[in-house]
N, C-alpha and C positions, 0 to 999 in steps of 0.2 A: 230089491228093496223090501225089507219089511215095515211095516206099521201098524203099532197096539194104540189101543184107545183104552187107557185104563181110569178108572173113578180112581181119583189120589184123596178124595174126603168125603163129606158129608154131603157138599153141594157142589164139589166144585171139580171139574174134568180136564185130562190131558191128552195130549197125543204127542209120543215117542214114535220116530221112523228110524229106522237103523238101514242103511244101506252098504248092502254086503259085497255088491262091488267093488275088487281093489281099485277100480280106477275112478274112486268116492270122493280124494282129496280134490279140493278146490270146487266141488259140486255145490249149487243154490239148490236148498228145498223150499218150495214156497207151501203154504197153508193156506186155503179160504174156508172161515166159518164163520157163522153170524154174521155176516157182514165186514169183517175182520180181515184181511192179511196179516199174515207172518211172515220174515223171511230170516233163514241162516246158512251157512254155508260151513261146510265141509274145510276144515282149517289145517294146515301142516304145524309141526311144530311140538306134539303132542303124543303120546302114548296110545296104543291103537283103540284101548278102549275109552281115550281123553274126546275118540271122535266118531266112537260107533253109533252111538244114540245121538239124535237131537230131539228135545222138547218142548214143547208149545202148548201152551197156557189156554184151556177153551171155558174155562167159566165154568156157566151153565150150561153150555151149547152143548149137545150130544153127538153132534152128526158134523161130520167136515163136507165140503162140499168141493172142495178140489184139492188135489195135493198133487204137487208138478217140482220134478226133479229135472235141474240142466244140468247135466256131463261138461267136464271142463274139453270135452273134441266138441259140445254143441250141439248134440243129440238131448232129447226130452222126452221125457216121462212123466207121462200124466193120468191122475186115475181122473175123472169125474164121479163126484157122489159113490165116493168109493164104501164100499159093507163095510161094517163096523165087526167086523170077526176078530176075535182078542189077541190072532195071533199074527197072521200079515198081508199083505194085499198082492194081486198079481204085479208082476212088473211088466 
């Protein structure tokens, strides 16, 4: 799994995680930040790059405070308070 934190403006922050596992389809990525969850999911149906990123909307917020990926066999991936390095996180 990777995941960038990149400033998309003036005030306002994202985080794209790309999971380079082939076996990504049908996967849940959750997000906590701010106080916030996100969730999306890993969708068949699409062109490979229609599902290599997904996106999440952090505000202002700078920092995620968990990012947990479920495998569709049921294994989890979870960082806590993961670094904000621009380029990706351990898996």
């Amino acid at each position: 799994m990777q995941c960038l934190l990149k400033n998309l403006g003036s005030v306002q922050n994202a985080l794209a995680v790309r999971l380079t596992n082939r076996s990504a389809m049908n996967a849940r990525i959750t997000v906590e930040a701010g106080g916030h969850r996100q969730m999306s999911e890993v969708m068949s149906g699409g062109s490979y790059s229609s599902h290599s990123f997904r996106y999440f909307g952090l505000g202002k917020v700078t920092s995620v405070d968990r990012l947990e990926v479920r495998w569709p066999n049921g294994d989890v991936s979870a960082v806590v308070r993961p670094a904000s390095e621009p380029d990706h996180l351990p898996h």
